[in-house]
C-alpha positions in Angstrom: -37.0 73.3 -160.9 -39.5 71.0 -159.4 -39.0 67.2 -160.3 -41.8 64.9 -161.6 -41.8 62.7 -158.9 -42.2 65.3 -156.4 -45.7 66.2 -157.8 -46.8 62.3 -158.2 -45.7 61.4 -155.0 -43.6 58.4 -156.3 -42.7 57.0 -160.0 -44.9 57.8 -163.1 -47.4 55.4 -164.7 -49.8 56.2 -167.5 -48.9 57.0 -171.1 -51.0 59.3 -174.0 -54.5 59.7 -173.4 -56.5 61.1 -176.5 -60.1 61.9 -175.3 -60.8 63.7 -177.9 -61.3 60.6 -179.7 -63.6 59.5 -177.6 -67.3 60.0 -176.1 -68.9 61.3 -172.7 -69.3 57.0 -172.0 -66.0 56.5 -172.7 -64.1 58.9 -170.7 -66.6 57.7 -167.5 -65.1 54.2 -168.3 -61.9 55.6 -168.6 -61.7 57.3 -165.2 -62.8 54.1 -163.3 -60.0 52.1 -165.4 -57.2 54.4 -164.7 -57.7 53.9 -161.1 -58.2 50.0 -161.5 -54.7 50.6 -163.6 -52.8 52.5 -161.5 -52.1 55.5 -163.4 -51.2 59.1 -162.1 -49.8 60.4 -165.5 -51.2 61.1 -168.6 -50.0 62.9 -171.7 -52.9 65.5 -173.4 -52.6 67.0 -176.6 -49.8 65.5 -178.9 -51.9 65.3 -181.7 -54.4 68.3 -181.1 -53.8 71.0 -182.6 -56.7 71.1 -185.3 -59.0 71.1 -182.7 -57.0 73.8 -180.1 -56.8 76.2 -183.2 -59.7 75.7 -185.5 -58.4 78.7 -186.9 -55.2 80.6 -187.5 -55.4 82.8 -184.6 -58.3 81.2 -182.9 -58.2 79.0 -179.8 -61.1 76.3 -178.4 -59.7 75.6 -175.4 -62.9 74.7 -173.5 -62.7 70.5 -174.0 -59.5 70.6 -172.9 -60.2 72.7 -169.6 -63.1 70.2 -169.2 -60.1 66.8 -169.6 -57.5 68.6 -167.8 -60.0 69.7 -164.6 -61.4 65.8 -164.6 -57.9 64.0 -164.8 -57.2 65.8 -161.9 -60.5 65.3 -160.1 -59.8 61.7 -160.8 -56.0 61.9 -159.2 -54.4 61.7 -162.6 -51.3 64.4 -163.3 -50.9 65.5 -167.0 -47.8 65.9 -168.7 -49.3 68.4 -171.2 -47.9 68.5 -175.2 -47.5 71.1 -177.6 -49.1 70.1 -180.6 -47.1 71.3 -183.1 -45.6 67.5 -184.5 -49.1 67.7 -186.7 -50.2 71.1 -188.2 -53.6 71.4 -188.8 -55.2 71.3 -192.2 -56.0 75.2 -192.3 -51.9 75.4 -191.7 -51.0 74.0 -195.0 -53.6 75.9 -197.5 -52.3 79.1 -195.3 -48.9 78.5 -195.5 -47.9 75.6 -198.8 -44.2 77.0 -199.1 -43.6 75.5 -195.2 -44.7 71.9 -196.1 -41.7 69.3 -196.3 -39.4 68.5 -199.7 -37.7 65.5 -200.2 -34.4 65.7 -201.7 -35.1 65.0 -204.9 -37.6 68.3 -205.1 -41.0 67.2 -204.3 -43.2 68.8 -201.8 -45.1 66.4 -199.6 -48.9 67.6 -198.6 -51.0 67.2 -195.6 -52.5 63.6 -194.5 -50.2 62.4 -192.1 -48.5 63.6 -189.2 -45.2 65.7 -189.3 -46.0 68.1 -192.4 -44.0 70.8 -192.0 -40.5 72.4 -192.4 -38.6 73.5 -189.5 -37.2 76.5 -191.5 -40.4 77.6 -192.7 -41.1 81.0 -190.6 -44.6 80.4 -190.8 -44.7 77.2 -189.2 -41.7 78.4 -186.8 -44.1 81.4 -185.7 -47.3 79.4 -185.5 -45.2 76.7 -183.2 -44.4 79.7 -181.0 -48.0 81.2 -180.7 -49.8 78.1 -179.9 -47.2 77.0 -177.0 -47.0 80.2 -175.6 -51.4 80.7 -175.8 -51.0 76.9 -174.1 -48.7 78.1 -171.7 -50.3 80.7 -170.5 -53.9 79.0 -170.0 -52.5 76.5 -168.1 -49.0 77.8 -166.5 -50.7 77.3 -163.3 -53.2 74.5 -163.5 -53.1 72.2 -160.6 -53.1 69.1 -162.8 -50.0 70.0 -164.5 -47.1 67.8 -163.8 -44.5 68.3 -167.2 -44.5 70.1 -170.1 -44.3 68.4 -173.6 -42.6 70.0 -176.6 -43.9 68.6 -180.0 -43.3 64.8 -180.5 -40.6 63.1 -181.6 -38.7 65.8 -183.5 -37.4 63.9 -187.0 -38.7 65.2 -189.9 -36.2 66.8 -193.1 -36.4 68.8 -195.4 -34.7 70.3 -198.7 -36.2 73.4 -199.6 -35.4 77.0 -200.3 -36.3 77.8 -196.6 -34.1 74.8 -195.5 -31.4 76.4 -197.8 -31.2 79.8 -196.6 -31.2 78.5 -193.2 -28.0 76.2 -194.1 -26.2 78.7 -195.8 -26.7 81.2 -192.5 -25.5 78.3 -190.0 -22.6 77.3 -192.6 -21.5 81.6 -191.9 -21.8 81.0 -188.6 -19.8 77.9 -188.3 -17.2 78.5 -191.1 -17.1 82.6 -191.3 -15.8 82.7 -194.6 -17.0 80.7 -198.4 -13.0 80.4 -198.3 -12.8 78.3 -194.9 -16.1 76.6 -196.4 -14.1 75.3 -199.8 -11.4 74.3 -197.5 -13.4 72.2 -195.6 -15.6 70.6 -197.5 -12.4 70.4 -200.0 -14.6 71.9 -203.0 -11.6 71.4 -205.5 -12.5 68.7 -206.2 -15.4 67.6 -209.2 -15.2 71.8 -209.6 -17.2 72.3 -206.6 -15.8 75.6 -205.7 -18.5 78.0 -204.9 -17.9 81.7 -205.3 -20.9 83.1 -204.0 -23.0 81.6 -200.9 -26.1 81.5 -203.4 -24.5 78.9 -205.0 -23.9 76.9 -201.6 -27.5 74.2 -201.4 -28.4 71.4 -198.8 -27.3 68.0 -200.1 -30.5 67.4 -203.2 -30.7 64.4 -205.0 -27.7 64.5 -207.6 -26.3 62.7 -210.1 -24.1 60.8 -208.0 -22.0 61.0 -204.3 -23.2 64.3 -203.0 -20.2 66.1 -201.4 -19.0 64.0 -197.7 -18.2 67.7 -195.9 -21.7 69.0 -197.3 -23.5 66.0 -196.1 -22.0 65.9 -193.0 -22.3 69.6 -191.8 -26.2 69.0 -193.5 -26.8 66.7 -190.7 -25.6 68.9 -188.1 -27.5 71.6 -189.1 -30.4 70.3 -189.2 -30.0 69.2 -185.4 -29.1 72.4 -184.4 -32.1 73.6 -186.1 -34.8 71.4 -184.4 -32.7 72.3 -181.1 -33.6 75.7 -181.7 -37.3 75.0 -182.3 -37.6 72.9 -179.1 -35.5 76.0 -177.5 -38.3 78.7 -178.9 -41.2 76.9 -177.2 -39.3 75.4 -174.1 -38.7 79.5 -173.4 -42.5 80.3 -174.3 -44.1 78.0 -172.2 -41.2 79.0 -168.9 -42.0 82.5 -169.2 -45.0 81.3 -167.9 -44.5 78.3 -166.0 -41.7 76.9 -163.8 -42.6 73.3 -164.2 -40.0 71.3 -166.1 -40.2 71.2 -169.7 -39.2 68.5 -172.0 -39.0 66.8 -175.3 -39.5 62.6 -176.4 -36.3 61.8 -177.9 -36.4 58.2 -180.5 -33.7 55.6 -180.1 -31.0 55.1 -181.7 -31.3 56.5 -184.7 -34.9 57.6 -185.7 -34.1 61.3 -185.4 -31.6 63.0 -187.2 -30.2 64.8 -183.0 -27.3 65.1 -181.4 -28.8 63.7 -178.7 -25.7 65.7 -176.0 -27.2 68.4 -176.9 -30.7 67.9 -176.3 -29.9 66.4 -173.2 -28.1 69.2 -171.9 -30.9 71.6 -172.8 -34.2 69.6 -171.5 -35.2 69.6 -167.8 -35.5 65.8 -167.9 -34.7 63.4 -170.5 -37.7 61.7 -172.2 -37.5 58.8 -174.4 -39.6 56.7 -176.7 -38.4 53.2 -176.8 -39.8 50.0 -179.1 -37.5 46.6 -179.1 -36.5 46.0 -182.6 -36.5 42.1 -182.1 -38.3 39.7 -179.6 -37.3 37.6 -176.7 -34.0 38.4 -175.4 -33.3 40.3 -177.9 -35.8 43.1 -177.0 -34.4 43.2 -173.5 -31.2 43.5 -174.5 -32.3 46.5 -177.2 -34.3 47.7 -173.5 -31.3 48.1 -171.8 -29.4 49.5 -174.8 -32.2 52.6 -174.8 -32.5 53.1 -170.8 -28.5 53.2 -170.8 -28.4 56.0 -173.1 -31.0 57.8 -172.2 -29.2 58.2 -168.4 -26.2 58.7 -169.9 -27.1 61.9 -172.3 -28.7 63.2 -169.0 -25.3 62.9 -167.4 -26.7 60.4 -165.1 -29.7 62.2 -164.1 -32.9 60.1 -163.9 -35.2 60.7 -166.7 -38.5 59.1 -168.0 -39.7 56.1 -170.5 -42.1 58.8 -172.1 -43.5 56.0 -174.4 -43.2 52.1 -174.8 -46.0 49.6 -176.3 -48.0 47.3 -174.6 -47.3 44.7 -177.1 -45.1 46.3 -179.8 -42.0 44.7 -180.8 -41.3 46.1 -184.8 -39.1 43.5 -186.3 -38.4 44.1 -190.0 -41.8 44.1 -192.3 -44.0 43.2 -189.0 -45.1 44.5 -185.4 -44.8 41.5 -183.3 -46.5 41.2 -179.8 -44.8 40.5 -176.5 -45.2 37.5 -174.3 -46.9 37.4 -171.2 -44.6 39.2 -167.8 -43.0 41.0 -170.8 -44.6 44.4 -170.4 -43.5 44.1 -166.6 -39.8 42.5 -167.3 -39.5 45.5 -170.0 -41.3 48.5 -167.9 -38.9 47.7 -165.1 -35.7 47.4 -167.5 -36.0 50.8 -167.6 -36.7 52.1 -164.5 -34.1 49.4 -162.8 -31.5 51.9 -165.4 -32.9 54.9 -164.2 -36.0 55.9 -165.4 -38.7 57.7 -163.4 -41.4 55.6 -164.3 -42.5 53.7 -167.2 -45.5 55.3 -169.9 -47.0 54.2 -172.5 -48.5 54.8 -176.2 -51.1 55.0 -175.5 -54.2 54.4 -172.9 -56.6 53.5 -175.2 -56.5 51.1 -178.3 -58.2 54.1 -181.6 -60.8 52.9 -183.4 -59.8 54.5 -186.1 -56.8 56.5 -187.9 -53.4 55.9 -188.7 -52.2 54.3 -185.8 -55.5 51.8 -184.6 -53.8 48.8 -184.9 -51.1 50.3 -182.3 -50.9 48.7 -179.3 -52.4 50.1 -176.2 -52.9 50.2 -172.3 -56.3 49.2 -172.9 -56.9 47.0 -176.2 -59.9 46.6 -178.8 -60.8 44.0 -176.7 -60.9 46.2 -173.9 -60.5 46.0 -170.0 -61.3 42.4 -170.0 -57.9 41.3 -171.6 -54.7 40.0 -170.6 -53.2 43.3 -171.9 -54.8 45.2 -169.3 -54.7 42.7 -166.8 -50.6 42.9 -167.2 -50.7 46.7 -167.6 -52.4 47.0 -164.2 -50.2 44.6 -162.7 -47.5 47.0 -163.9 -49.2 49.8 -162.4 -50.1 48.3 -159.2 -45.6 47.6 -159.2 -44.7 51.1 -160.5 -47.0 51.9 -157.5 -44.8 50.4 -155.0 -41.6 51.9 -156.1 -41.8 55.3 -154.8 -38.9 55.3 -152.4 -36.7 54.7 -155.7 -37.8 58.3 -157.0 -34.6 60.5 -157.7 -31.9 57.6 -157.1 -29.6 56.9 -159.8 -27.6 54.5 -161.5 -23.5 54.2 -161.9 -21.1 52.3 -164.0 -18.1 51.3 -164.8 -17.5 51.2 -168.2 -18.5 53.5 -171.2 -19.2 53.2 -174.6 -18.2 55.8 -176.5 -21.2 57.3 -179.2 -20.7 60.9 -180.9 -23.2 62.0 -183.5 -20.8 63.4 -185.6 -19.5 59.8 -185.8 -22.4 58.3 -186.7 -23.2 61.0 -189.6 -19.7 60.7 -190.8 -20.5 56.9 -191.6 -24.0 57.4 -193.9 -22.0 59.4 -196.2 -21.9 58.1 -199.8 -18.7 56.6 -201.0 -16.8 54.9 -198.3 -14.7 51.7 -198.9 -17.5 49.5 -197.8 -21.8 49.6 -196.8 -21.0 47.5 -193.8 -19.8 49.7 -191.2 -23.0 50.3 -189.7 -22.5 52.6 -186.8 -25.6 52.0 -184.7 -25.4 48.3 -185.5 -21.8 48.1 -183.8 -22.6 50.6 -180.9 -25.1 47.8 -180.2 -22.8 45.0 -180.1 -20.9 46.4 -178.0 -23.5 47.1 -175.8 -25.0 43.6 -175.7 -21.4 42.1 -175.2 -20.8 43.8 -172.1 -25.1 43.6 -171.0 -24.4 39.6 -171.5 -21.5 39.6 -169.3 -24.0 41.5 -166.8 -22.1 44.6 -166.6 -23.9 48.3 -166.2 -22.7 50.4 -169.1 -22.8 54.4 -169.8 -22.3 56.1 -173.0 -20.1 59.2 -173.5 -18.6 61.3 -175.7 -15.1 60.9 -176.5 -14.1 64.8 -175.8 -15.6 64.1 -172.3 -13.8 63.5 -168.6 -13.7 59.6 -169.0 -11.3 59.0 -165.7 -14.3 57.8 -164.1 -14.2 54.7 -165.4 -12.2 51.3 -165.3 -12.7 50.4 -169.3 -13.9 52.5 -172.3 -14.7 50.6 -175.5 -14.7 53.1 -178.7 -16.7 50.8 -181.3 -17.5 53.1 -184.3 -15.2 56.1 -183.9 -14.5 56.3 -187.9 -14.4 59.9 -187.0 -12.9 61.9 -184.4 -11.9 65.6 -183.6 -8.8 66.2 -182.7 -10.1 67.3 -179.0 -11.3 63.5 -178.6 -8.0 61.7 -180.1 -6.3 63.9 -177.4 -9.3 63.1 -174.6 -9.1 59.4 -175.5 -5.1 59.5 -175.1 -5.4 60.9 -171.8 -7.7 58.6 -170.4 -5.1 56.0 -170.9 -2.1 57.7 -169.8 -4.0 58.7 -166.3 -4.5 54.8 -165.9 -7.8 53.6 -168.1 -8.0 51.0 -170.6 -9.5 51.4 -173.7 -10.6 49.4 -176.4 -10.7 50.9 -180.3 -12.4 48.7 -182.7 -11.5 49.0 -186.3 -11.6 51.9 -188.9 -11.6 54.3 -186.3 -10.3 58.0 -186.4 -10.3 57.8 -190.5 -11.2 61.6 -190.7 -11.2 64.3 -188.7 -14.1 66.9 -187.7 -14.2 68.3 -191.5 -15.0 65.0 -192.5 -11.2 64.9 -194.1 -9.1 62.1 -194.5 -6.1 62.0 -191.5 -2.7 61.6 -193.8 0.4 59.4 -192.2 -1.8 56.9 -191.2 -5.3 56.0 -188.9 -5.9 57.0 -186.3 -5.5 60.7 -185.6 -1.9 61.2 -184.0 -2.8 61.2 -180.2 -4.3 58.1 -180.5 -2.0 56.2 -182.3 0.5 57.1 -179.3 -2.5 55.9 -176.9 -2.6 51.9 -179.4 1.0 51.8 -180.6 -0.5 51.3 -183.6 -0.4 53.0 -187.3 -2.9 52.1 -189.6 -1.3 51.9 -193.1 -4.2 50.1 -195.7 -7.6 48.9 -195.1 -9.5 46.3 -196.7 -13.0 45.9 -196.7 -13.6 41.8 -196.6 -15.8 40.6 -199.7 -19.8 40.1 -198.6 -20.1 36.6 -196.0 -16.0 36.6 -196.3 -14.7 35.1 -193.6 -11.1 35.5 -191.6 -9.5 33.4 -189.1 -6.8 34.9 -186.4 -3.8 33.3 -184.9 -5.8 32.8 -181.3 -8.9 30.7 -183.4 -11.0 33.7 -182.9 -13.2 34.4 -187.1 -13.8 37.6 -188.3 -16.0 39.3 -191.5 -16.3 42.5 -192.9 -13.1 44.5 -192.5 -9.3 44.2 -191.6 -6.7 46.4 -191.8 -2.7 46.2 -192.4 -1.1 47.7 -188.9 2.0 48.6 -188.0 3.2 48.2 -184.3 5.1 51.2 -183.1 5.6 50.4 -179.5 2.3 47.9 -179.0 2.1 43.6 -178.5 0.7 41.7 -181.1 -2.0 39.4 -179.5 -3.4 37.9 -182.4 -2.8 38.0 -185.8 -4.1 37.1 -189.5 -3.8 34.0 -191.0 -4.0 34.4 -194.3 -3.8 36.1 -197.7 -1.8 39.1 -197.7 -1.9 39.6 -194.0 -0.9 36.4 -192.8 1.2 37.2 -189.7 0.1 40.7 -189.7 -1.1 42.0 -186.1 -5.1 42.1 -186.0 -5.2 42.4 -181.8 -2.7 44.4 -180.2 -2.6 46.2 -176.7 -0.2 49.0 -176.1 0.8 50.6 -172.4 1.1 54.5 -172.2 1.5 55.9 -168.7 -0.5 53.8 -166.4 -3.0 52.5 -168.6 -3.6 50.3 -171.9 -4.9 50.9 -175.4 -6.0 47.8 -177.0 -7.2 48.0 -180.7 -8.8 45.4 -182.8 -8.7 45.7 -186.4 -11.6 43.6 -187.3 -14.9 42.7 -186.7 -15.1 39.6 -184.5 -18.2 37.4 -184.6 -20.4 37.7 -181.4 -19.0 34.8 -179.9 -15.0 35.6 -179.9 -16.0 39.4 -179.3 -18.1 38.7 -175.9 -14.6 36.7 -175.2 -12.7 39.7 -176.1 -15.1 41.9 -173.5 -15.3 39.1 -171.1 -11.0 39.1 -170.8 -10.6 43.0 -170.7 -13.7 42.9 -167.6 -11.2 41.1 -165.3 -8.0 42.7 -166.6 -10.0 45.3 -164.8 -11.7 44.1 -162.3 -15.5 44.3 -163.3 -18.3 41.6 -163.5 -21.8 41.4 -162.6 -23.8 44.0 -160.6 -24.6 40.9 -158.8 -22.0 38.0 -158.5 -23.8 34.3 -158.4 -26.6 34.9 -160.8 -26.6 32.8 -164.2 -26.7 35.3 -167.3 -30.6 34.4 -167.7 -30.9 37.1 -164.5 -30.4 40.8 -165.7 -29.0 43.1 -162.2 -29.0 46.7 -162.0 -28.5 48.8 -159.0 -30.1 51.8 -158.4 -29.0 53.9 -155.6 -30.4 57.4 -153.2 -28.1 60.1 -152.5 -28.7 59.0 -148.8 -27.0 56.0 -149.1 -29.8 53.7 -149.9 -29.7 50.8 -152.1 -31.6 49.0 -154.5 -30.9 46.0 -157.0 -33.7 45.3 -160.0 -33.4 42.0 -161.2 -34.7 40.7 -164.1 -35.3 37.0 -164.9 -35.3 36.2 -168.8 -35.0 33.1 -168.5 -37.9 29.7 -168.4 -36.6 28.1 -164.8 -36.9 29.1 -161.6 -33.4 31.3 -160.2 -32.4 30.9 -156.4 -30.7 34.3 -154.7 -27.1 34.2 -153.2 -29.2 35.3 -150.2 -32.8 36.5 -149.3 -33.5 39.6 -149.3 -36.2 42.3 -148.8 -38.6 42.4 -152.2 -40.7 46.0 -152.9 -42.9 44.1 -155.0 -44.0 41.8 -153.1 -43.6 43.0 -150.3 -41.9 39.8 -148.3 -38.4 37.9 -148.3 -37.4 36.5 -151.4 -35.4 33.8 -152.3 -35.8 32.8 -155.2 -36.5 34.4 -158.7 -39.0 33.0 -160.6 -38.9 32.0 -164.1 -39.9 35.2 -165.7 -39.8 37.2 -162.7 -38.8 40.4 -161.5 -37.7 41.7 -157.7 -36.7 44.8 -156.2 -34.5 44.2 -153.8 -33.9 46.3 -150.6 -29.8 46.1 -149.4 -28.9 45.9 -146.3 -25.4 47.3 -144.8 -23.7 45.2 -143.2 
């Protein structure tokens, strides 16, 4: 399979380009801007498909012949999209049964973008017909760079398609309506079915829907848009051997198991927007680059879409601040990325999405948002030599899907044990402290590295209790935050105490009670460290009690323990720390084991990330958040500039060449 950057000749820079929109003036302009800009990608055709198939059965493929043969007179590649994110209006008076239902019965209708069901045949069929017609006119076109299945996979639905289609993968998964009752323990509330007609997805009901049902819902319904990305990925390679991928959201947009797609896409492609300004979206950056590597198993992948200045924050799309499209663009490429792309090349005048931001603006080329995004380009530009080197770390956070799922069920203890939420303070903990971080899954090889913090693990198979138990036996430590291994895979509570077995060996720890904390409650521990939200009564069976509770019913109780098993350590805290006492926490278990900065001397303002080639070569990214001037531990060789550096400037960015010595 032929990489990306073999084709471009370096890293990718360009983002959506929609000329149908547009007029014979506007693509001239366009052609003489993306030169200024830099770009030598473009994605064509997310949103097309009216216009591809005016028809059912009946392609227009002329304009796009005419786009695709001028992007690459111009020197522009194209990663080219299925359209199939946003049926055309034909598709849904043809076909009403394969529009969307909510859960509590009503059928959404065309006028935006993802109308459709994934079960419906019709739409599964006419997904498959345009991708393969696509495939096939342009398999071998010289501009071609990447194929693009549909956009950001997400929508669900709750209809009788969607139902038929559950109660097939529930047959496949459980074999038998008596191992179904089992697991989803249907004796209780007389929920026994008799018959799989009686088995439904998880509608709007009178009150908590059933925790087993709702959980093996959600993992349906990612094997089901797996399986739709899988029918045109194959369409489009029986005619093409370019690679073929999909844009996956962060963190929690899509209802994936985002292993799984990353172990069936030829690259990894992800869409990433800061949910908060300042540091904050640098941080959330990082937190989106690191995963994307890591559900590639290290591979580099691509940034398949960031905005110019698009920072969503609560009711509100903020803008960035000037050097931020840079500082952010190269976040992710300093943690692997191939490139950095953008939604989208030019600003629409009208439709949904006009007041998204874009490469160029409504102000147009004479802006500071193009004058930054060409700045970008002309840096992308210069950072061809870092085309297929990767990045390594250290330490993993541990993320699961199932896990996730298992805590936006209805009914448990408490509304606060937000699983993306923690994953994320974890992540920014150890990003503060400077430290390169993975994800992985907890039923993975985790020898590999020197500490693995479990943040959110309220549930885990029996195959990662016994994975995580390993790891610290062969020498690793871990870290298990609180409520973790409460159920198992069925989504069933775990009787003689939390966590599953093997991992209470791992802590020296049993978990007899837990209790939520009341809403702003706050805890002090024995060390002075506070704590909200949750605690829990332990038992020590073999661990050291490193800081306790101080009040109420657990006064004197162990909150902090840490355990040895074999060669290595299980820690466990049974509480949430505030952000302060739990970088401390972080910050102590680093140099238990030995880990700090990719780049020792730097103040925390300066973010370092080291890519390196599978030659040997070496590159650190650094990143300057801060408002002063940074001076380097030593001058080195800078790929943007193109001189020796010394010193970072405030807001500035390098690319530093190493040198053995």
């Amino acid at each position: 399979m032929r990489r990306i950057t073999d084709r471009l000749g370096g890293l990718a820079f360009g983002g959506d380009y929609n000329p149908e929109q547009w007029d014979q003036q506007v693509w001239k302009e366009d052609d003489l801007l993306m030169r200024q800009a830099g770009v030598n990608l473009a994605t064509v055709g997310v949103f097309s498909w009216a216009l591809l198939e005016p028809e059912e059965g009946r392609y227009d493929f002329g304009w796009l012949d005419a786009h695709l043969d001028r992007l690459h007179a111009n020197g522009v590649a194209v990663d080219l999209a299925t359209p199939t994110a946003s049926p055309p209006p034909w598709f849904t008076l043809a076909h009403p049964d394969a529009m969307p239902v909510t859960p509590d019965g009503t059928r959404l209708v065309h006028g935006s973008r993802d109308t459709y069901c994934l079960a419906a045949p019709a739409y599964r069929e006419a997904a498959r017909r345009i991708a393969a017609a696509l495939a096939e006119r342009y398999g071998t076109h010289p501009a071609l760079a990447l194929w693009h299945v549909h956009n950001e996979y997400a929508t669900v639905c709750w209809c009788d398609h969607t139902a038929a289609a559950f109660r097939d993968w529930l047959r496949d998964r459980h074999g038998s309506l008596e191992a179904l009752n089992s697991a989803w323990g249907t004796a209780f509330w007389s929920q026994h079915y008799g018959a799989w007609e009686q088995v439904l997805p998880p509608r709007a009901t009178q009150w908590h829907r059933n925790p087993g049902q709702a959980l093996d819902f959600r993992r349906f319904w990612s094997d089901l848009a797996l399986s739709a990305y899988r029918e045109q990925r194959d369409a489009i390679r029986a005619h093409s051997d370019l690679p073929v991928t999909t844009n996956l959201m962060l963190p929690g947009y899509q209802n994936l198991d985002l292993w799984a797609f990353g172990r069936e896409v030829d690259v990894v492609a992800i869409d990433h927007y800061p949910d908060a300004p300042g540091r904050g979206a640098a941080a959330d950056t990082a937190f989106g680059a690191d995963r994307a590597r890591s559900f590639g198993g290290g591979r580099p992948w691509l940034l398949m879409e960031q905005g110019t200045s698009t920072v969503y924050s609560g009711d509100r799309t903020l803008g960035k601040e000037p050097g931020e499209i840079l500082r952010h663009s190269l976040g992710h490429v300093a943690r692997g990325s191939e490139g950095a792309l953008f939604f989208q090349w030019r600003q629409s005048r009208a439709g949904a999405e006009q007041w998204h931001s874009a490469m160029v603006p409504h102000a147009g080329a004479d802006s500071r948002i193009f004058r930054e995004v060409s700045a970008v380009g002309a840096a992308v530009g210069r950072l061809g030599e870092l085309a297929g080197s990767t990045v390594s770390a250290q330490v993993a956070v541990v993320h699961d899907a199932d896990a996730w799922w298992a805590l936006d069920v209805e009914g448990l203890p408490t509304t606060e044990l937000d699983y993306h939420a923690t994953l994320r303070g974890a992540h920014r903990a150890l990003w503060d402290a400077g430290v390169t971080v993975d994800f992985a899954h907890p039923e993975q090889d985790l020898a590999g590295y020197r500490l693995v913090v479990a943040p959110a693990l309220f549930l885990l198979s029996d195959a990662g209790a016994a994975g995580l138990r390993r790891y610290v036996e062969g020498g690793g430590t871990l870290l298990v935050q609180h409520a973790a291994g409460y159920v198992d895979e069925r989504m069933q509570a775990r009787l003689g105490g939390y966590p599953a077995a093997p991992l209470r060996e791992a802590l020296g720890i049993r978990v007899e009670e837990y209790r939520p904390l009341g809403r702003g409650e706050r805890v002090t521990l024995s060390d002075g460290s506070h704590a909200t939200a949750w605690s829990e009564a332990l038992r020590l069976e073999g661990a050291e009690q490193l800081a306790a509770y101080t009040g109420g019913m657990l006064a004197g109780s162990p909150a902090l323990t840490r355990n040895s098993l074999g060669a290595g350590q299980g820690w466990y805290l049974s509480t949430r720390l505030d952000d302060a006492d739990y970088a401390a926490l972080v910050g102590r278990l680093l140099d238990e084991v030995g880990v700090g900065p990719e780049l020792p001397g730097l103040p925390s303002e300066v973010e370092a990330v080291r890519r390196q080639a599978p030659d040997g070569r070496r590159w650190h990214i650094l990143l300057n958040h801060g408002d002063t001037a940074v001076p380097l531990p030593e001058p080195a060789d800078d790929l943007l500039t193109g001189g020796r550096l010394d010193t970072l400037a405030a807001g500035g960015c390098a690319v530093l060449r190493e040198v053995d010595r």
